[in-house]
TORKOL-4160 file (C-alpha; in steps of 0.2 Angstrom, whole numbers, padded with zeros to 4 digits, m for minus):
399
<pt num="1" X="m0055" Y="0088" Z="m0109"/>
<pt num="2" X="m0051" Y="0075" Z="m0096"/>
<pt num="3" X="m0041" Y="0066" Z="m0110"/>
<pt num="4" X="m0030" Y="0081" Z="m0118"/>
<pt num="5" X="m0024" Y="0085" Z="m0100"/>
<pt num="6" X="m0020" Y="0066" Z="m0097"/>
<pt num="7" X="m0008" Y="0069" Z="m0111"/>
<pt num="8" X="0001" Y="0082" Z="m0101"/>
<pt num="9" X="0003" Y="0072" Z="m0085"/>
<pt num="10" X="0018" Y="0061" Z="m0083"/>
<pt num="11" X="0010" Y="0049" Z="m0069"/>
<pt num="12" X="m0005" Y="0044" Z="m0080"/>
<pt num="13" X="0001" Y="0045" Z="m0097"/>
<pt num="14" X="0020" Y="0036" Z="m0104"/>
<pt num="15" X="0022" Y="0049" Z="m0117"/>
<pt num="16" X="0023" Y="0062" Z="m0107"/>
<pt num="17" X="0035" Y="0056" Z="m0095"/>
<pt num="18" X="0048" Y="0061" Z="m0103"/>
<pt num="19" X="0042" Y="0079" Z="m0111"/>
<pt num="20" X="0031" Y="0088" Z="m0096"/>
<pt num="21" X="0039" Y="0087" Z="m0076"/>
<pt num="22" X="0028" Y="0087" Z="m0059"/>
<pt num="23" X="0032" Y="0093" Z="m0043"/>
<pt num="24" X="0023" Y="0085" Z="m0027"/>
<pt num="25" X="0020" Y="0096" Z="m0013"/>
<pt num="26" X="0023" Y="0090" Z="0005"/>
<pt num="27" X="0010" Y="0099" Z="0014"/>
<pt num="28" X="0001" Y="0084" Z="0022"/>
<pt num="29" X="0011" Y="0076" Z="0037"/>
<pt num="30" X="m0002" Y="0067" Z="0042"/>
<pt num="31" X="m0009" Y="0050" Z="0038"/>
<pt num="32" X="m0025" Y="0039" Z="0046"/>
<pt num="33" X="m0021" Y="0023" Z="0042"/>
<pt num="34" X="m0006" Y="0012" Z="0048"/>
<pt num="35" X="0001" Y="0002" Z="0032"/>
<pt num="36" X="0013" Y="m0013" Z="0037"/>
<pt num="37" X="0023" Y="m0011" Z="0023"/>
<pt num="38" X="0026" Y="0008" Z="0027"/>
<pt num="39" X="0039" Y="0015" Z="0039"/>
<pt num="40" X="0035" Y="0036" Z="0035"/>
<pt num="41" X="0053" Y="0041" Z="0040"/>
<pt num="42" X="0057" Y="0060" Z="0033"/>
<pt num="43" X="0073" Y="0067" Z="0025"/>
<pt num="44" X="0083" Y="0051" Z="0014"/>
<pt num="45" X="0091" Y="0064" Z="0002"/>
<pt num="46" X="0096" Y="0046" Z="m0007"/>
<pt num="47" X="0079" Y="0038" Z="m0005"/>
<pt num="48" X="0064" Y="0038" Z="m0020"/>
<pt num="49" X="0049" Y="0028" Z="m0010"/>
<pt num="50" X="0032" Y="0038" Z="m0006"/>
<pt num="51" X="0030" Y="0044" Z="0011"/>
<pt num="52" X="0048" Y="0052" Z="0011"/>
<pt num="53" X="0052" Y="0070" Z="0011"/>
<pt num="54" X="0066" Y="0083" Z="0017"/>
<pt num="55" X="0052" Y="0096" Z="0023"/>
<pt num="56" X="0038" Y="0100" Z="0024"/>
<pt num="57" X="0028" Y="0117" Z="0018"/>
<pt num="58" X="0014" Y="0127" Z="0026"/>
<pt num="59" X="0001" Y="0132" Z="0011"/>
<pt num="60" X="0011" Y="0149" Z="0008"/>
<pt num="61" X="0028" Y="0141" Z="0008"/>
<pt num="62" X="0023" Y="0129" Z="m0007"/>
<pt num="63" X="0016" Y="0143" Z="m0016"/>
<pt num="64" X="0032" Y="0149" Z="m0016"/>
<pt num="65" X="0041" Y="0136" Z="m0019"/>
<pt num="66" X="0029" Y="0131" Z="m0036"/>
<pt num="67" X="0034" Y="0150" Z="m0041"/>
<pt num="68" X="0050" Y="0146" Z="m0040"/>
<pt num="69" X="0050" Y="0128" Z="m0051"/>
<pt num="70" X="0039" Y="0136" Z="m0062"/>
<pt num="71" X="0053" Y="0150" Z="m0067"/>
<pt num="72" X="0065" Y="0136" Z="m0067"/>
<pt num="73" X="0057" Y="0122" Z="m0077"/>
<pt num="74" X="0046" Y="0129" Z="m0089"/>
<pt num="75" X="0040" Y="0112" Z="m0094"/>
<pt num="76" X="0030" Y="0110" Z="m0077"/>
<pt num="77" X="0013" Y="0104" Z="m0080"/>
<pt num="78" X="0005" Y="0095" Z="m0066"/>
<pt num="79" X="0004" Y="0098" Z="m0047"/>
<pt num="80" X="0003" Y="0083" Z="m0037"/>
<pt num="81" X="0001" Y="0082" Z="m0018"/>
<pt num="82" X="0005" Y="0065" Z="m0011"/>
<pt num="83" X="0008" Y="0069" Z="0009"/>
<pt num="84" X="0020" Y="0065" Z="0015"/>
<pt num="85" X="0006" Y="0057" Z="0025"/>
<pt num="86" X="m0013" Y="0057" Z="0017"/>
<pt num="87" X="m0017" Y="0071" Z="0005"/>
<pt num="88" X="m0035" Y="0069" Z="0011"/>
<pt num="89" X="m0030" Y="0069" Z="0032"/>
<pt num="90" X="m0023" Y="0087" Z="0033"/>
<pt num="91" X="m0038" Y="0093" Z="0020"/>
<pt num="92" X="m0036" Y="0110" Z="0025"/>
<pt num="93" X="m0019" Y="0113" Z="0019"/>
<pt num="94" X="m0022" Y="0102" Z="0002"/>
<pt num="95" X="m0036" Y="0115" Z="m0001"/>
<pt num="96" X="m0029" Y="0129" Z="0001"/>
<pt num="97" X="m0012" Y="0125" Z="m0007"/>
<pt num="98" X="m0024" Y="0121" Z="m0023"/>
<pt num="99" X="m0032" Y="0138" Z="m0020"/>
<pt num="100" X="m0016" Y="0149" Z="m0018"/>
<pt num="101" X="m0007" Y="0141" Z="m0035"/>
<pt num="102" X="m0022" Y="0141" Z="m0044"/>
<pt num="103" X="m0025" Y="0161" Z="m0042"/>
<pt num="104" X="m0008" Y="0162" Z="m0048"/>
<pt num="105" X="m0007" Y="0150" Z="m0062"/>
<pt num="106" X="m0026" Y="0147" Z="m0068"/>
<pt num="107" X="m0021" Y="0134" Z="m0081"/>
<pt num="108" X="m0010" Y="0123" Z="m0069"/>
<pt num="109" X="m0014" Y="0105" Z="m0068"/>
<pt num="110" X="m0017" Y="0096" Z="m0050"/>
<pt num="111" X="m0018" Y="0079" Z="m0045"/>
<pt num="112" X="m0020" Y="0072" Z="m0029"/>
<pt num="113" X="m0013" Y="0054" Z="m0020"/>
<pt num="114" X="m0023" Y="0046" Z="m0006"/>
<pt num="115" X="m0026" Y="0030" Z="0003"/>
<pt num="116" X="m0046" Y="0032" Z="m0002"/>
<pt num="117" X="m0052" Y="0033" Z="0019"/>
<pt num="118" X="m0060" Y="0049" Z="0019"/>
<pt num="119" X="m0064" Y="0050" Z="m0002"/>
<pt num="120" X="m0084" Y="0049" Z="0003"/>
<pt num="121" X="m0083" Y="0065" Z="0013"/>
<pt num="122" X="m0070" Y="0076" Z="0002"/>
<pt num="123" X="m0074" Y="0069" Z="m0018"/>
<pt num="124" X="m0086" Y="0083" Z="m0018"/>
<pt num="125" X="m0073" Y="0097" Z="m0015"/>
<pt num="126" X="m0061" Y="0089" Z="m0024"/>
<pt num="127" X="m0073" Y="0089" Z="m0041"/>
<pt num="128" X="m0077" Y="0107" Z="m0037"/>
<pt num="129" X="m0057" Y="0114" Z="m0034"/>
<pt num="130" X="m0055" Y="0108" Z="m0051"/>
<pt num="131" X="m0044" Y="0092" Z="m0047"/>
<pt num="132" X="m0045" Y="0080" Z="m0062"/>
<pt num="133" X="m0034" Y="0066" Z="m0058"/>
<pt num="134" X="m0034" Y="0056" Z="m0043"/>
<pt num="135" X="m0022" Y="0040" Z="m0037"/>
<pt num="136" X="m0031" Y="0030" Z="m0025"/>
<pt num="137" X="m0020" Y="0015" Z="m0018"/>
<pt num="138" X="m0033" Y="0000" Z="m0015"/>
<pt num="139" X="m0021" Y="m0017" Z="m0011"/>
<pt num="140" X="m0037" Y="m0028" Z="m0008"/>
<pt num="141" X="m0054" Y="m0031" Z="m0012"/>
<pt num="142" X="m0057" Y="m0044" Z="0004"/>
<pt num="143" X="m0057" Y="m0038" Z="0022"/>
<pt num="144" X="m0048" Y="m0053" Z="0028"/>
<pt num="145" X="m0034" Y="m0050" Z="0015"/>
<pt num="146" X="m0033" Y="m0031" Z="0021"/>
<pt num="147" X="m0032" Y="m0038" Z="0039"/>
<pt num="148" X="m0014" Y="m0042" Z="0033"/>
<pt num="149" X="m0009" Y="m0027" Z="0026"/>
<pt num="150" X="m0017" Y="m0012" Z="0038"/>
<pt num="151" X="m0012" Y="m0012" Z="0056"/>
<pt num="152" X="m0025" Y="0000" Z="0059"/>
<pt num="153" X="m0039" Y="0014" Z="0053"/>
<pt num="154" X="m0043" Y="0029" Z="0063"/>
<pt num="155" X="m0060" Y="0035" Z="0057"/>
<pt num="156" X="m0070" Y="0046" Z="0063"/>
<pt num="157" X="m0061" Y="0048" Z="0079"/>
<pt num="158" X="m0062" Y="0028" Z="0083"/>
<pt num="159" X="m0046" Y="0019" Z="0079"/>
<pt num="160" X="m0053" Y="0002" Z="0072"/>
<pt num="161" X="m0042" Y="m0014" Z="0069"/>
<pt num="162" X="m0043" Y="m0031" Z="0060"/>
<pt num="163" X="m0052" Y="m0034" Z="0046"/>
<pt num="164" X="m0067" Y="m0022" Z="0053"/>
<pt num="165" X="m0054" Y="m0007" Z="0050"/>
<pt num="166" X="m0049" Y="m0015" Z="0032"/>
<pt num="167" X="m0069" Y="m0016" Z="0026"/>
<pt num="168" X="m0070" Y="0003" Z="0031"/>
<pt num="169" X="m0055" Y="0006" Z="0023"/>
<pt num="170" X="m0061" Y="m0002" Z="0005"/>
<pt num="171" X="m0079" Y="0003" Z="0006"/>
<pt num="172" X="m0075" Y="0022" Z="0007"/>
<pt num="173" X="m0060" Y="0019" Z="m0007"/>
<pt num="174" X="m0075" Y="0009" Z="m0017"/>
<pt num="175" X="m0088" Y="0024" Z="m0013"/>
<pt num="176" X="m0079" Y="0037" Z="m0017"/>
<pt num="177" X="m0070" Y="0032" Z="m0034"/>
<pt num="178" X="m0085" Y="0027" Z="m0041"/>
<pt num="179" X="m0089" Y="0046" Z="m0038"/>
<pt num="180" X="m0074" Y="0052" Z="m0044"/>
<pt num="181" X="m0077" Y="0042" Z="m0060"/>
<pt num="182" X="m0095" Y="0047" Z="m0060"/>
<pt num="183" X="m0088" Y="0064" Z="m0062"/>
<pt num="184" X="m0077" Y="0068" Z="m0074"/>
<pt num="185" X="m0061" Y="0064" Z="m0062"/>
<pt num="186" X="m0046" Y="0052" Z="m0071"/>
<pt num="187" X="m0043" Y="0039" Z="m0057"/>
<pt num="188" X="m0028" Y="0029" Z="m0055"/>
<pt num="189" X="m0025" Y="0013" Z="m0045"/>
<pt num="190" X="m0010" Y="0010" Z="m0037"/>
<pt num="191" X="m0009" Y="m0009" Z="m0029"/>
<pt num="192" X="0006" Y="m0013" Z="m0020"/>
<pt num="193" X="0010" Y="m0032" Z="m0025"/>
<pt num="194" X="0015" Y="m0041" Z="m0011"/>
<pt num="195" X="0022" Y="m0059" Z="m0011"/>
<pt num="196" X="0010" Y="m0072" Z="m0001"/>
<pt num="197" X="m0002" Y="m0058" Z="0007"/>
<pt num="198" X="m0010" Y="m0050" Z="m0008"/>
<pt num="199" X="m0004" Y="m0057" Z="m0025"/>
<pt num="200" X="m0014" Y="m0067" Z="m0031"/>
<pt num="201" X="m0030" Y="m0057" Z="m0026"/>
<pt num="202" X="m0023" Y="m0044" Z="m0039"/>
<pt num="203" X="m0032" Y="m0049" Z="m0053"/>
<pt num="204" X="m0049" Y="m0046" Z="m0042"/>
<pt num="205" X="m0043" Y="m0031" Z="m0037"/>
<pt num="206" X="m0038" Y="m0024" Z="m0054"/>
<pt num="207" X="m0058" Y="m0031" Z="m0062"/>
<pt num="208" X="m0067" Y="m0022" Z="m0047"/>
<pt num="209" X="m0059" Y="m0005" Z="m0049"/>
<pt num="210" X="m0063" Y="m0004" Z="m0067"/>
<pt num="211" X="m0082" Y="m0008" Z="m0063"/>
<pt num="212" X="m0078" Y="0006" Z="m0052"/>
<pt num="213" X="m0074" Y="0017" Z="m0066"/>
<pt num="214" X="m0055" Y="0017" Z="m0063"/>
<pt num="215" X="m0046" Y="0021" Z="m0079"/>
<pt num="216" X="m0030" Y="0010" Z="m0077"/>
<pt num="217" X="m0020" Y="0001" Z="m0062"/>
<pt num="218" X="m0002" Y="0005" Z="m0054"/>
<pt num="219" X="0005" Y="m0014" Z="m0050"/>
<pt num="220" X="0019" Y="m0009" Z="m0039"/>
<pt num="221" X="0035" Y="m0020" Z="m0033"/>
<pt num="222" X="0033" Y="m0023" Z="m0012"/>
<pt num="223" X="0048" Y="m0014" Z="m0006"/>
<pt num="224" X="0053" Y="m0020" Z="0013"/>
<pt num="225" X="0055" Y="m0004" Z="0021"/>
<pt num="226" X="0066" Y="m0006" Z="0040"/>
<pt num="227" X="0056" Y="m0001" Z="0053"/>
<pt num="228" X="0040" Y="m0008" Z="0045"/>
<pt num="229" X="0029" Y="m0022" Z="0050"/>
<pt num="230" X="0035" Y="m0030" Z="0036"/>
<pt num="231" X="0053" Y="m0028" Z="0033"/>
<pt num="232" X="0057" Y="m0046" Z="0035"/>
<pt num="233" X="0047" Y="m0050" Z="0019"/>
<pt num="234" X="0055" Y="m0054" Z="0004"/>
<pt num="235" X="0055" Y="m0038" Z="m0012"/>
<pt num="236" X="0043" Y="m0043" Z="m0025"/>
<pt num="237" X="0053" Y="m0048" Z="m0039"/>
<pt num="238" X="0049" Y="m0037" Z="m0054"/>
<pt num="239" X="0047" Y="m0052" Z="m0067"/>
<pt num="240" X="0033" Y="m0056" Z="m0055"/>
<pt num="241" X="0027" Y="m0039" Z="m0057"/>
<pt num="242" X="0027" Y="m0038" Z="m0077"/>
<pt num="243" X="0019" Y="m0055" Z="m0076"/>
<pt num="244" X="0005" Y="m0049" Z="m0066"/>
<pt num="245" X="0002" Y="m0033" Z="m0078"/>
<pt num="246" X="0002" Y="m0044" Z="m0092"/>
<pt num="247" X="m0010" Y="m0054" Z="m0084"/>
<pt num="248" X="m0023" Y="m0039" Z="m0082"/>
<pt num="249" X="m0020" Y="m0028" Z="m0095"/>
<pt num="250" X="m0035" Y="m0038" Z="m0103"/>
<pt num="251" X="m0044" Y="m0030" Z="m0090"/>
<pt num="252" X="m0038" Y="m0012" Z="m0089"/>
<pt num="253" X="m0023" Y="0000" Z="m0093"/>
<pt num="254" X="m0008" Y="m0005" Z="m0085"/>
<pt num="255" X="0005" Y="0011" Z="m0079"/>
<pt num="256" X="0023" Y="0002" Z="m0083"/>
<pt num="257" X="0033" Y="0016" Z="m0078"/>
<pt num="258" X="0033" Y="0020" Z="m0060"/>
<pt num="259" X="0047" Y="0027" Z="m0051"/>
<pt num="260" X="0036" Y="0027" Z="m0034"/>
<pt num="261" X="0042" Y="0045" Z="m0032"/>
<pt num="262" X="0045" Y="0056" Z="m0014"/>
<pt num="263" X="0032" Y="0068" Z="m0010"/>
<pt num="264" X="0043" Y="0080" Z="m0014"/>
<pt num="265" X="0048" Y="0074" Z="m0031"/>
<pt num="266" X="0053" Y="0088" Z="m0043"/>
<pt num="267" X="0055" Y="0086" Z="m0063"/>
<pt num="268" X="0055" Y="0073" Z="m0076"/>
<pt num="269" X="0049" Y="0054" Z="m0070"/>
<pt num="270" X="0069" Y="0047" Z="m0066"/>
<pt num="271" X="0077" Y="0066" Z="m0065"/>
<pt num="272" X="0074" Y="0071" Z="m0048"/>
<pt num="273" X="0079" Y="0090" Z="m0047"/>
<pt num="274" X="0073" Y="0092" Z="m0028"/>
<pt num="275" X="0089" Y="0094" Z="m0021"/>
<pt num="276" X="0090" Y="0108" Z="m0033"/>
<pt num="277" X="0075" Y="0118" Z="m0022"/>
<pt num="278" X="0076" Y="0112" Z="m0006"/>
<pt num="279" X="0073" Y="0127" Z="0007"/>
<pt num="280" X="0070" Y="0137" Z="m0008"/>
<pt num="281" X="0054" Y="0143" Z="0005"/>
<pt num="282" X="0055" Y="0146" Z="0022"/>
<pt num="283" X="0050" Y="0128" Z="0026"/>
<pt num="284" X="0048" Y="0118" Z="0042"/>
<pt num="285" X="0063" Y="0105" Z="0042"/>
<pt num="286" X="0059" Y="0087" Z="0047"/>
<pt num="287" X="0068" Y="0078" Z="0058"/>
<pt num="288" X="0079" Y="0065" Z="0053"/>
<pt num="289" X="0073" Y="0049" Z="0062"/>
<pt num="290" X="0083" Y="0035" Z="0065"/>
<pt num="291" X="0076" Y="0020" Z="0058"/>
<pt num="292" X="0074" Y="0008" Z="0072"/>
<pt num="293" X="0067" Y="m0013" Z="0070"/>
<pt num="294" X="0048" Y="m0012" Z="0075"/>
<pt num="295" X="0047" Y="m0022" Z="0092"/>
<pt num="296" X="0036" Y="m0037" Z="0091"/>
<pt num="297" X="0021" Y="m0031" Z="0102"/>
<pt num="298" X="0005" Y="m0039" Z="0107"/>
<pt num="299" X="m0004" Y="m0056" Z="0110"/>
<pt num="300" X="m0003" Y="m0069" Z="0097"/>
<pt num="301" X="m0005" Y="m0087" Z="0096"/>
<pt num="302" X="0004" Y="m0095" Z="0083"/>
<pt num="303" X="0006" Y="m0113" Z="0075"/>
<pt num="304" X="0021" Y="m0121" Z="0073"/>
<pt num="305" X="0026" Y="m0136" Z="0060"/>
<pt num="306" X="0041" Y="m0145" Z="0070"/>
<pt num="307" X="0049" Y="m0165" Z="0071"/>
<pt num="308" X="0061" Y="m0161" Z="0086"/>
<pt num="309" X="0052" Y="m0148" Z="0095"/>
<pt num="310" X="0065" Y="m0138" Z="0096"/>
<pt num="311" X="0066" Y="m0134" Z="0077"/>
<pt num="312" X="0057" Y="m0127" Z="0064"/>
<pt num="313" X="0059" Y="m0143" Z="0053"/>
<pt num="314" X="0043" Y="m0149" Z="0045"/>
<pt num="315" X="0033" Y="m0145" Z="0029"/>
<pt num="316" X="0017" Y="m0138" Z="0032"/>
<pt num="317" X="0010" Y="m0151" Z="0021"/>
<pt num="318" X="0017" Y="m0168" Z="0031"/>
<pt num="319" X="0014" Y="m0162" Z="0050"/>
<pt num="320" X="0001" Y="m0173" Z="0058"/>
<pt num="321" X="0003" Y="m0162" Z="0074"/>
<pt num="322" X="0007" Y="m0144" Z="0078"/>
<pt num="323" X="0013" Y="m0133" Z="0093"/>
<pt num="324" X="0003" Y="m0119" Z="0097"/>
<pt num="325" X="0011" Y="m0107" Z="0105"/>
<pt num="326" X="0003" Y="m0091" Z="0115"/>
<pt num="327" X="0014" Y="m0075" Z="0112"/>
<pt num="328" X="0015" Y="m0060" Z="0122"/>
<pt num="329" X="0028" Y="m0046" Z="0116"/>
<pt num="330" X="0043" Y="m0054" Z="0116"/>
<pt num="331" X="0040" Y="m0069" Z="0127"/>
<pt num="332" X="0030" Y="m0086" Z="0120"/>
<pt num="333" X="0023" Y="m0103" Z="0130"/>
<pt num="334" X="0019" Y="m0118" Z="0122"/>
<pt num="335" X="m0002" Y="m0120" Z="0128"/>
<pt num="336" X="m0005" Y="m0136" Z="0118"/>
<pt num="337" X="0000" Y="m0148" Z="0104"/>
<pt num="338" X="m0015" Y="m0151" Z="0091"/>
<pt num="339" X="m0016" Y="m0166" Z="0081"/>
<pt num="340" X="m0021" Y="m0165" Z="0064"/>
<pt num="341" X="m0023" Y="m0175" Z="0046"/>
<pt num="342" X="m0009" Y="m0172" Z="0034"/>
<pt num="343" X="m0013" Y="m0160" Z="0022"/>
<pt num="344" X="m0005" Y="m0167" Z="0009"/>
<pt num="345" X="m0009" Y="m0185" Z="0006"/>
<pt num="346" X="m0006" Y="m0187" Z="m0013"/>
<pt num="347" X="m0024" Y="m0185" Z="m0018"/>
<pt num="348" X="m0027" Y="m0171" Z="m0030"/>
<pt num="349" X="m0046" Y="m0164" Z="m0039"/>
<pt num="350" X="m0056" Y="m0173" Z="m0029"/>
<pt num="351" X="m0070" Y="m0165" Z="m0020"/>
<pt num="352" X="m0068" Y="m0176" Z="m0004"/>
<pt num="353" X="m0050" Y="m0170" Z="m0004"/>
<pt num="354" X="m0053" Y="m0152" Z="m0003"/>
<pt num="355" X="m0066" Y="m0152" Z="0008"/>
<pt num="356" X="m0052" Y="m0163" Z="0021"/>
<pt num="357" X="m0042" Y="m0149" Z="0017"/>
<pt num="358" X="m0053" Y="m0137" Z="0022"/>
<pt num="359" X="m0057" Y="m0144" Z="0038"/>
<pt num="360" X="m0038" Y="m0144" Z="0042"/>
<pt num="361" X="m0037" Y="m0126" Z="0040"/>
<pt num="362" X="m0054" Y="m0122" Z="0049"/>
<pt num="363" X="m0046" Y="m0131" Z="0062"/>
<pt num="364" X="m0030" Y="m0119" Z="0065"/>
<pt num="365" X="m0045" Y="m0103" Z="0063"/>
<pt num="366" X="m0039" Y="m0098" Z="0083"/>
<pt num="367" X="m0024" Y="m0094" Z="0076"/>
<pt num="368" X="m0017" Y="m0076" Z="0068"/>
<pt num="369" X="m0001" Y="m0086" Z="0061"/>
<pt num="370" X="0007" Y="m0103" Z="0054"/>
<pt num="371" X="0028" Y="m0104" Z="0057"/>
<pt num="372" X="0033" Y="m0118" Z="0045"/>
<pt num="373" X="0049" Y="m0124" Z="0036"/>
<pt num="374" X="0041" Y="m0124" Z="0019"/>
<pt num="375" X="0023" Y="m0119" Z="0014"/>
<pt num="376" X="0013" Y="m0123" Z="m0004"/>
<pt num="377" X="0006" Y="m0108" Z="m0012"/>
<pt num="378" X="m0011" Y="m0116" Z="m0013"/>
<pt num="379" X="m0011" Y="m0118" Z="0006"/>
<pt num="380" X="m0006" Y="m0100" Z="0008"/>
<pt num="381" X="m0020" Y="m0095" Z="0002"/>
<pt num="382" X="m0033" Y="m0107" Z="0012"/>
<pt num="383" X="m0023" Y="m0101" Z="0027"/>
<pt num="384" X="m0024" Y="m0080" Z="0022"/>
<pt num="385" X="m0041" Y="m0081" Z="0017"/>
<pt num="386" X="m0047" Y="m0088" Z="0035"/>
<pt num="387" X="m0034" Y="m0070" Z="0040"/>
<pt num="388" X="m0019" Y="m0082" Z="0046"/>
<pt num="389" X="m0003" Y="m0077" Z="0039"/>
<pt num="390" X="0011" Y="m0091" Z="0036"/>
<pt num="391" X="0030" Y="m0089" Z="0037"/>
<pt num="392" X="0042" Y="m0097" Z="0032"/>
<pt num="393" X="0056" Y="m0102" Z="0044"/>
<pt num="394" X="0070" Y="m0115" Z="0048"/>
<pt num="395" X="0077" Y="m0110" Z="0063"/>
<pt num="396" X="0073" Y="m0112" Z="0084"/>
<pt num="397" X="0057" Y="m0109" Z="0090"/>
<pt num="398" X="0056" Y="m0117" Z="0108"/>
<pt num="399" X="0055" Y="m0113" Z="0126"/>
């Protein structure tokens, strides 16, 4: 059964993309986790990334509003609710917008979006509404990886940080697709591929999911959103992305084609017809909100590769010593300058070698980032694996 309705929905199937048209509901505002490369600003009439919408519906006003699409575009075939927040955070309102449609179309498909937190606590309801397709985003497998990518998890009314909030996170997204799978549900991954944080942990992530009993994986491009943590980092370059769903799809199912649609996305995959209905229902207008830079807040203490001092100037790989500086918000002090080996020394496959190398990084543990003119990809790793994340940089960095 599972199968023939997969055939009907655009998001999981490439045939019928472009035969049958989905509509996402934007009946869930809220979300419980705080992505780095998400800034969830409402209402870009011009914009197509998750997380965006021009309104958002009570229960009642979606219902409405599907009544009206499904007079309009006969070829409807799935409901999908994808926030605009955390389909799973406002549960109330996912429930009982699944209730109301289906009491007025019994043979109307659903499918829900969700960052996987609170899966454990709702998989139940979500097998027994009838729901038979799930996305669940899972960008890491490691705690120290998801230390990068998640600012912060609120769980159970306790807002947890770090790599302690990221293994909360991936054990309830591991726990609850394994009973999603268990039970009949079609899961879908999505992974955001980002450059130097999560790349080439991929492949992990993509072989675990499928022990989990995911059907096939979403590899998505890293788009630097402004106003995010990471909107400085560079967009993931989409021959890296096919590259990386060639290299798994030995593994599983790969989805090639992704719009990474608004929650309020209406019609066929690359024909938006939302502008077509929007306040079709007597909906609650969002807001516009400027987007603003995200300040640099907190206490930090970063390493720093320099030959003057005064410059970012020195390859990670041939600095014998680095500045460590303390930072706090906006302002920075110079505690110390740490002498190390050089990491590179010419030697390469020996075992002696990569334990040296080991050690180097072991000894730069106390800090949460490296600032370096240039960086190898090997080291990148070493470094983000230990949870320190390396820049790249070529400008002032001094007192």
């Amino acid at each position: 059964m599972a199968s023939v309705l997969t055939d009907k929905h655009p998001c999981f199937s490439s045939q019928a993309q472009h035969q049958y048209a989905r509509m996402h509901l934007p009946v869930a505002p809220r979300c419980n986790i705080s992505c780095n490369y998400c800034s969830r600003k409402f209402d870009c009439v011009n914009e197509s990334r998750p997380g965006v919408t021009s309104e958002v519906l009570s229960p009642a006003e979606a219902l409405a509003k599907f009544e009206k699409v499904k007079a309009a575009i006969p070829n409807l075939s799935v409901v999908g609710i994808a926030g605009p927040g955390d389909a799973l955070a406002d549960w109330d309102e996912t429930r009982e917008t699944i209730e109301l449609i289906k009491k007025a179309d019994p043979n109307m498909m659903f499918c829900l979006s969700t960052n996987g937190l609170l899966l454990p606590k709702y998989a139940p309801e979500i097998v027994k509404l009838g729901v038979r397709h799930v996305t669940v985003t899972v960008n890491c497998t490691d705690p120290e990886v998801g230390a990068q990518i998640y600012g912060a998890v609120n769980y159970e009314g306790t807002r947890y940080v770090g790599a302690e909030g990221a293994a909360i996170l991936m054990n309830n997204q591991q726990e609850g697709i394994l009973y999603l799978a268990g039970h009949g549900v079609v899961v879908k991954v999505n992974i955001v591929m980002i450059k130097m944080v999560n790349d080439w942990h991929i492949p992990t992530v993509v072989k675990k999911v499928k022990q989990l009993g995911a059907t096939l994986t979403n590899i998505m491009p890293f788009l630097p959103t402004q106003g995010s943590v990471f909107s400085g980092l560079p967009q993931t370059n989409m021959h890296d992305v096919t590259e990386m769903r060639m290299a798994c799809k030995s593994e599983l199912k790969q989805m090639t084609h992704c719009r990474q649609c608004r929650a309020d996305a209406i019609g066929l995959l690359g024909q938006d017809r939302n502008s077509e209905f929007r306040g079709c229902a007597a909906a609650t207008p969002v807001e516009p909100v400027e987007r603003k830079p995200v300040p640099f807040v907190g206490h930090y203490k970063v390493a720093v590769t320099t030959q003057s001092g005064k410059l970012v100037d020195l390859h990670f790989g041939q600095a014998e010593e680095f500045d460590i500086y303390q930072v706090n918000n906006s302002r920075y002090q110079l505690v110390e300058t740490r002498s190390l080996e050089k990491y590179c020394t010419g030697n390469e496959g020996c075992d002696s070698e990569d334990k040296r190398r080991e050690a180097i990084i072991a000894a730069l543990s106390d800090c949460d980032a490296v600032l370096t003119m240039r960086i190898g990809y090997q080291a990148q790793k070493r470094l983000l694996k230990r949870g320190i994340m390396s820049v790249e940089y070529c400008y002032a960095f001094s007192t």
